[in-house]
Structures are given as structure tokens and as C-alpha cells.
MOPAC internal coordinates of N, CA, C and O (Angstrom, degrees):
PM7 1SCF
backbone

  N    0.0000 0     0.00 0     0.00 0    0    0    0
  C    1.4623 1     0.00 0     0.00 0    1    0    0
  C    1.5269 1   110.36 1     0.00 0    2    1    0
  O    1.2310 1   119.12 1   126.35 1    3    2    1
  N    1.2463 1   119.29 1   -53.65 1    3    2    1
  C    1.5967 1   112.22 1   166.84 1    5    3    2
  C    1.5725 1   111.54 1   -42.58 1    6    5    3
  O    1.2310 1   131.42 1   127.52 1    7    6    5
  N    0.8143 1    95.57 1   -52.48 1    7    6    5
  C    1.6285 1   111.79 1  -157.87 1    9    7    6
  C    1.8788 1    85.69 1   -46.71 1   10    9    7
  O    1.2310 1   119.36 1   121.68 1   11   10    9
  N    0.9290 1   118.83 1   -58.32 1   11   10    9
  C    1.9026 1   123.76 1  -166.27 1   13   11   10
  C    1.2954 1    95.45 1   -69.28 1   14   13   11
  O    1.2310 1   117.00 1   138.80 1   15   14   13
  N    1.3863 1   123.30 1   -41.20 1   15   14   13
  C    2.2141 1    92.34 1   169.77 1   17   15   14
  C    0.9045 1   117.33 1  -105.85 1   18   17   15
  O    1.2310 1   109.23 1  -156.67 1   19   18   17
  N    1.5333 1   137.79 1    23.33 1   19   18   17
  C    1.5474 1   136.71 1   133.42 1   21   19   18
  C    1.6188 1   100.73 1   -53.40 1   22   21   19
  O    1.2310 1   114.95 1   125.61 1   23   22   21
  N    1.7806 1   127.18 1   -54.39 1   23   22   21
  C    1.2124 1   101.19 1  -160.94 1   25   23   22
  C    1.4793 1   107.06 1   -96.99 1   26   25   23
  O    1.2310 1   122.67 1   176.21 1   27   26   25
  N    1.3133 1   112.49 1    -3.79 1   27   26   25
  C    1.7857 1   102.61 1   150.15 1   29   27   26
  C    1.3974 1   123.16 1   -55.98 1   30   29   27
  O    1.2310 1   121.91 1   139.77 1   31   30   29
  N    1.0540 1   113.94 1   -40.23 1   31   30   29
  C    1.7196 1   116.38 1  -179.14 1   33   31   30
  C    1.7607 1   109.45 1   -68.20 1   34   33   31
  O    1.2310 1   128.75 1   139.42 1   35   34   33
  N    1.0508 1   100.75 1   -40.58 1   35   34   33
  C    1.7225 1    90.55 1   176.58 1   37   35   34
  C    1.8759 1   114.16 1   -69.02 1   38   37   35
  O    1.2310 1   129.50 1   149.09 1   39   38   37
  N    1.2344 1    99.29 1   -30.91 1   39   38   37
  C    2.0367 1    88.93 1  -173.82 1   41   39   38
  C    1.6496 1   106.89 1   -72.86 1   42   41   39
  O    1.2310 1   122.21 1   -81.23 1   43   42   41
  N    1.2229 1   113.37 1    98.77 1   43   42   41
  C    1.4319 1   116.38 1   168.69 1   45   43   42
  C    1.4715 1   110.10 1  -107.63 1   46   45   43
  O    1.2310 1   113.70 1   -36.89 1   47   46   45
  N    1.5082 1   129.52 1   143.11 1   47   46   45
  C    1.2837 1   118.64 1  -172.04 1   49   47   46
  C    1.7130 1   103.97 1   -99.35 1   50   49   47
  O    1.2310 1   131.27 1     1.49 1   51   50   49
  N    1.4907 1    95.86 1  -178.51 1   51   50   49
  C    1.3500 1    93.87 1  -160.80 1   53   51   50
  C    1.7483 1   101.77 1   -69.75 1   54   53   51
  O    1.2310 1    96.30 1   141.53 1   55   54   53
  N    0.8951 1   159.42 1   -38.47 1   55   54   53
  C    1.6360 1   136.54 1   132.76 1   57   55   54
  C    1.2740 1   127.10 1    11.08 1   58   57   55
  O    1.2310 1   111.24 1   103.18 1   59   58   57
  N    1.0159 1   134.09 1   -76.82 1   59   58   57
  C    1.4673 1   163.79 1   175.91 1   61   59   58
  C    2.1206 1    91.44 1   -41.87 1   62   61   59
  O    1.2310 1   136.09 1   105.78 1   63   62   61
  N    1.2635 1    86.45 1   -74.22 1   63   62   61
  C    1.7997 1    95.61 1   179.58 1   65   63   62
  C    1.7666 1    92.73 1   -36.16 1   66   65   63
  O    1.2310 1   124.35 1   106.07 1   67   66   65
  N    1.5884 1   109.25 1   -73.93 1   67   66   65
  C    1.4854 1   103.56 1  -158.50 1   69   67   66
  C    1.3314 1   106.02 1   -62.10 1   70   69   67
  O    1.2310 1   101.25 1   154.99 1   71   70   69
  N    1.0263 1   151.75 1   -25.01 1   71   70   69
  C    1.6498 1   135.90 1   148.75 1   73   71   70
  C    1.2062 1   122.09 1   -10.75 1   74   73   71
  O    1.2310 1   137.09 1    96.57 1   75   74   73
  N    1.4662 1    84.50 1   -83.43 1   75   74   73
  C    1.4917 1   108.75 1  -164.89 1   77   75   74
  C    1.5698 1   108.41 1   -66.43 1   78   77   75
  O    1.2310 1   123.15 1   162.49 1   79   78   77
  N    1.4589 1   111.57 1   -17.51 1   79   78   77
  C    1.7111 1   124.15 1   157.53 1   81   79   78
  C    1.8771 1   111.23 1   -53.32 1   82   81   79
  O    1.2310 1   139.07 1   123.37 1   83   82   81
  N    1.0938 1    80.63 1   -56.63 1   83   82   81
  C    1.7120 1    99.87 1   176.32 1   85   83   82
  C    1.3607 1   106.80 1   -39.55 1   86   85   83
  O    1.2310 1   123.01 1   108.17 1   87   86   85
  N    0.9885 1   111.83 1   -71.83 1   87   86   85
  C    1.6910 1   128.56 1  -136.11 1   89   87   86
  C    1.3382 1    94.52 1  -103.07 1   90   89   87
  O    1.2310 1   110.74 1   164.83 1   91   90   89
  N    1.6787 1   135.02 1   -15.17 1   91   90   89
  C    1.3374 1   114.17 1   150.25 1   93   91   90
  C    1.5147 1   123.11 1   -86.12 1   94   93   91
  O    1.2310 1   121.57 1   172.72 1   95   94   93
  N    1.6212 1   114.61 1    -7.28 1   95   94   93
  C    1.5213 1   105.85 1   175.51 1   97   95   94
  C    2.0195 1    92.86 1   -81.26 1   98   97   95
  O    1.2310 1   107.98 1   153.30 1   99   98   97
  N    0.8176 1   140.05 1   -26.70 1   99   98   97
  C    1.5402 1   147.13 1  -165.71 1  101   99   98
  C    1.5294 1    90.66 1   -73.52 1  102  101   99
  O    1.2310 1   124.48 1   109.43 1  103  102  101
  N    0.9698 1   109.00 1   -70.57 1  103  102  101
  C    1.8110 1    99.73 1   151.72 1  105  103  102
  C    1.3081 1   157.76 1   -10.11 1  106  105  103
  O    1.2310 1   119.37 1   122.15 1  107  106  105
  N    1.1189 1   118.80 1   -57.85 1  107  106  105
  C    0.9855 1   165.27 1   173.26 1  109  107  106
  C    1.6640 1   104.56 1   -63.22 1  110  109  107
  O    1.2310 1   130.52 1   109.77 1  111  110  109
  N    1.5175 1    97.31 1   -70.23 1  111  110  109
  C    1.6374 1   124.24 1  -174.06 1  113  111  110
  C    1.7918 1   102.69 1   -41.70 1  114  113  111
  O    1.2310 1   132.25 1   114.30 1  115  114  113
  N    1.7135 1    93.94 1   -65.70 1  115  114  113
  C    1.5302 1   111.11 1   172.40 1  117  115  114
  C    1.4678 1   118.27 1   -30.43 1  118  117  115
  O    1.2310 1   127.43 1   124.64 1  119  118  117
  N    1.9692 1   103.30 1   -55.36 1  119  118  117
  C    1.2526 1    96.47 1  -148.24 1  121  119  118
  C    2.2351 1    90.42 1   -92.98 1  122  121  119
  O    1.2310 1   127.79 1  -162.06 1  123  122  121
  N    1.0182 1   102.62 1    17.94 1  123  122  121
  C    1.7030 1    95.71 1   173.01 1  125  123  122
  C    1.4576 1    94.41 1  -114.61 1  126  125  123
  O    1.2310 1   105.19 1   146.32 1  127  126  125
  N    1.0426 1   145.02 1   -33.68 1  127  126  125
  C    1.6068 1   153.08 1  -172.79 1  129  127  126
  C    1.7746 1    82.56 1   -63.46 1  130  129  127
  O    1.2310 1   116.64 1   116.48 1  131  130  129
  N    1.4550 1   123.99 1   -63.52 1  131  130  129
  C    1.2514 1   110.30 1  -179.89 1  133  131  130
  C    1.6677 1   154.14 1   -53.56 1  134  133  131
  O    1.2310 1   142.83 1   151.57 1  135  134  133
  N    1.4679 1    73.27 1   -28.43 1  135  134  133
  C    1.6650 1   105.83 1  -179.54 1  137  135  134
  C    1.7863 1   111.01 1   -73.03 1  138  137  135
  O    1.2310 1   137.41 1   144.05 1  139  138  137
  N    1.6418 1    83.87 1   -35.95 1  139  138  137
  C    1.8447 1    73.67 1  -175.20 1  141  139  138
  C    1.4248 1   115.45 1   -83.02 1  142  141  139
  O    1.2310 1   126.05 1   160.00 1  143  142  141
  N    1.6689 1   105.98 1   -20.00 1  143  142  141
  C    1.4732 1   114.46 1   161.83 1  145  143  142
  C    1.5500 1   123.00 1   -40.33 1  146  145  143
  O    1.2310 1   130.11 1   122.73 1  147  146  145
  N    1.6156 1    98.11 1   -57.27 1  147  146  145
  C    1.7318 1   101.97 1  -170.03 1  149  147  146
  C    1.6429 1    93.78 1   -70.15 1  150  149  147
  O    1.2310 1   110.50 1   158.71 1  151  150  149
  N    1.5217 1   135.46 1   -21.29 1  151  150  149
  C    1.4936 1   121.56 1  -166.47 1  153  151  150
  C    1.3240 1   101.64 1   -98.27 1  154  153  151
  O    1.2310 1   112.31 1  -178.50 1  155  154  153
  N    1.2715 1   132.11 1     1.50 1  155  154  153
  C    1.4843 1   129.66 1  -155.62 1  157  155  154
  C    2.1687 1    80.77 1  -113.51 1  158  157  155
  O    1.2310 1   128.03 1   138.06 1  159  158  157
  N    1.0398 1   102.15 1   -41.94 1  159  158  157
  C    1.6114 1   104.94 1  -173.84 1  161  159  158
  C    1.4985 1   122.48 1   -45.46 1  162  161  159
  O    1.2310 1   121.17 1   114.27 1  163  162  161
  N    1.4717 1   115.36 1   -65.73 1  163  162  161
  C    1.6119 1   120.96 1   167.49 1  165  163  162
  C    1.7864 1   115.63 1   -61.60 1  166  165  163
  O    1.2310 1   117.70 1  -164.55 1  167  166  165
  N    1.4002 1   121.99 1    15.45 1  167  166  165
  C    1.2464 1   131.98 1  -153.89 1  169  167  166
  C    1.6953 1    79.81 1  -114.46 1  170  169  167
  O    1.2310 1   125.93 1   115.15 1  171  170  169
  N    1.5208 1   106.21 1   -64.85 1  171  170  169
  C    1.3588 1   107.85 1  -166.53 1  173  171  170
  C    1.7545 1   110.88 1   -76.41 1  174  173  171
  O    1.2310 1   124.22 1   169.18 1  175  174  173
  N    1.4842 1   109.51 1   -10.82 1  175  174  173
  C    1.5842 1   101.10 1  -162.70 1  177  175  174
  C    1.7855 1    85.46 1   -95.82 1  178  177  175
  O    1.2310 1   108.16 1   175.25 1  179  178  177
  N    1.6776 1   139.72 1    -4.75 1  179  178  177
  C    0.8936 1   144.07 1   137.69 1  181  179  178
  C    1.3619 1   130.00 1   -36.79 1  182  181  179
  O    1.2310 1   127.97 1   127.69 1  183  182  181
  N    1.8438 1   102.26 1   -52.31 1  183  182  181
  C    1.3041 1   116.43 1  -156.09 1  185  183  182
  C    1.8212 1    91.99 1   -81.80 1  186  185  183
  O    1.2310 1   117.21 1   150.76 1  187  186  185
  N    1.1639 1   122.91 1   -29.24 1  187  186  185
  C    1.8391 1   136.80 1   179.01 1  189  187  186
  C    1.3676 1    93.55 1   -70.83 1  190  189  187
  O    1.2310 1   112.13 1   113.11 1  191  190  189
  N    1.3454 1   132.44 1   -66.89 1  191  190  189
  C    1.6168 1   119.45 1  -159.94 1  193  191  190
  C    1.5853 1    89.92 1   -69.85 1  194  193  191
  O    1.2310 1   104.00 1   126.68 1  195  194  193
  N    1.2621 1   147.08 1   -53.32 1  195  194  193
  C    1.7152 1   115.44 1  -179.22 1  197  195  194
  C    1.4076 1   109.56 1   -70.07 1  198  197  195
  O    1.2310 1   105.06 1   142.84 1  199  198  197
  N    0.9421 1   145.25 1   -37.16 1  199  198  197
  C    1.9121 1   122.46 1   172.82 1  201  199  198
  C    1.3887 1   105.72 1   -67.28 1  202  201  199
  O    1.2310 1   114.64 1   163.09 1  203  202  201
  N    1.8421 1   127.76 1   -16.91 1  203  202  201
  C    1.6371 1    92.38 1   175.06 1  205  203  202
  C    1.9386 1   118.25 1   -85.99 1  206  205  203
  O    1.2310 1   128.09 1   162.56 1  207  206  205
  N    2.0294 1   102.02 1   -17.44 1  207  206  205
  C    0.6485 1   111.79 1   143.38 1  209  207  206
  C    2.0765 1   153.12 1    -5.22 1  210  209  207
  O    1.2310 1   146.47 1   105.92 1  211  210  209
  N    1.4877 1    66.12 1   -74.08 1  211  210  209
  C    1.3248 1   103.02 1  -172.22 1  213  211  210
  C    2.0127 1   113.57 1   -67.35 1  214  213  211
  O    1.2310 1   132.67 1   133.25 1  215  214  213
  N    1.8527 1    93.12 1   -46.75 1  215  214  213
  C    1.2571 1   116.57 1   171.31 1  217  215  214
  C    1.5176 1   112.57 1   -52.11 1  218  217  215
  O    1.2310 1   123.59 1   130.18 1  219  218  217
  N    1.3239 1   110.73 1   -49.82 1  219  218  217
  C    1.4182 1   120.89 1  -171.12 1  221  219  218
  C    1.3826 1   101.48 1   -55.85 1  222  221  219
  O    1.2310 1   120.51 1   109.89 1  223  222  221
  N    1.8177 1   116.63 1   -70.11 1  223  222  221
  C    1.1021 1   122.51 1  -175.22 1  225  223  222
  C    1.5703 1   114.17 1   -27.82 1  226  225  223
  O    1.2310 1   119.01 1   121.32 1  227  226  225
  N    1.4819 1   119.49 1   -58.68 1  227  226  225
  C    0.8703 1   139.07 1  -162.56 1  229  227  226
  C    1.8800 1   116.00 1   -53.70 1  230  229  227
  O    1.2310 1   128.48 1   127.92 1  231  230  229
  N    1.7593 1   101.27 1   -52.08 1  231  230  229
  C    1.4270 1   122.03 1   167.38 1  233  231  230
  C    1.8795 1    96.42 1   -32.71 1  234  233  231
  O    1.2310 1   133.87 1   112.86 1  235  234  233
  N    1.5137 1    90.79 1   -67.14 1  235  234  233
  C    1.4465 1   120.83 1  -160.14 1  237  235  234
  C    1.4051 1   123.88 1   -36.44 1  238  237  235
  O    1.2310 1   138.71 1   143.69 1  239  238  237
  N    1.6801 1    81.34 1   -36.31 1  239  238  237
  C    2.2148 1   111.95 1   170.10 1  241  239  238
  C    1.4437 1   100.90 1   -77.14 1  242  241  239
  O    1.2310 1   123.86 1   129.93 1  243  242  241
  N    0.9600 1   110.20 1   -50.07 1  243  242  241
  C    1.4935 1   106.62 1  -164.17 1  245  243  242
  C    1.6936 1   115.55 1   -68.23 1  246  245  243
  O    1.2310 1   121.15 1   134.91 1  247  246  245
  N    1.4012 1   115.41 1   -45.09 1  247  246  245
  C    1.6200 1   120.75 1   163.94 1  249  247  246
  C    1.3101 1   125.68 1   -33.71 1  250  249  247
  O    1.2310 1   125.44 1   126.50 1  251  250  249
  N    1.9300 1   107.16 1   -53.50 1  251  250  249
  C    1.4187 1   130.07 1   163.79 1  253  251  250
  C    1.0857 1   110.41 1   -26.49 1  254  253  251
  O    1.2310 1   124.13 1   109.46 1  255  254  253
  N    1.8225 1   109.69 1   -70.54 1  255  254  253
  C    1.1051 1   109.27 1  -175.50 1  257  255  254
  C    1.2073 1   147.31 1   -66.36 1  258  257  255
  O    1.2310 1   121.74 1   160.25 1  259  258  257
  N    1.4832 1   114.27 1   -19.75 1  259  258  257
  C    1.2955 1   138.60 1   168.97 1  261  259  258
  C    1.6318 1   120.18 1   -70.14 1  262  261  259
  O    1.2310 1   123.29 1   152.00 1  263  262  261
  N    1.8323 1   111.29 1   -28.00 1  263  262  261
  C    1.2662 1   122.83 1   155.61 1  265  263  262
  C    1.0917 1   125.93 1   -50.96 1  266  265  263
  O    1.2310 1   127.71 1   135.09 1  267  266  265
  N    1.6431 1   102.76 1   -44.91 1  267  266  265
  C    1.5674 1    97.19 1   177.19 1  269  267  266
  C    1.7478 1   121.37 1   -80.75 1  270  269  267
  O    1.2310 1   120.10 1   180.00 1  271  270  269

């Protein structure tokens, strides 16, 4: 009895294939659309701490100069 819906479970027709074609490239899509999210993130929260950085410095020049 196993044995007959083990080999029911394997006959999928060619439908079934393109689904499951489908829905692992949709997959796929998600899980690289995501990835570059989480790597693109510490890139930009990098790219913010040197321009606020940068801003400060800048204030920092400009005060100087106004001191003198």
C-alpha cells in the first residue's frame, strides 16, 4: 500500500512541472530581490553616517571660519 502512493506522488504531468517551474523561479526572484535589500542596507546606513559626518565637518569649517 505505501508502495502505490509513493508512486502516485511521483507522476506529475507536464503542468504540474511548469508550476512548480513557476513558483520556484517566483522564489527565487523574492529570495535575490531580498538579499540585495539586506546587502544594499548597511551600504546606505554607511553611505548616511559619512554625509552626516561629512555635514558636521563641514558646519565645523564653516564656524572656524566665521570665528576668524
Amino acid at each position: 500500500m505505501n508502495h502505490e502512493i509513493e508512486s502516485v506522488q511521483l507522476v506529475m504531468t507536464g503542468h504540474d512541472v511548469q508550476c512548480e517551474a513557476k513558483s520556484l523561479r517566483e522564489h527565487l526572484v523574492r529570495t535575490t530581490e531580498n538579499l540585495r535589500s539586506a546587502l544594499l542596507l548597511p551600504r546606505k546606513a554607511i553611505a548616511n553616517q559619512i554625509d552626516l559626518l561629512h555635514s558636521k565637518r563641514t558646519v565645523s569649517s564653516n564656524q572656524l571660519l566665521v570665528m576668524r
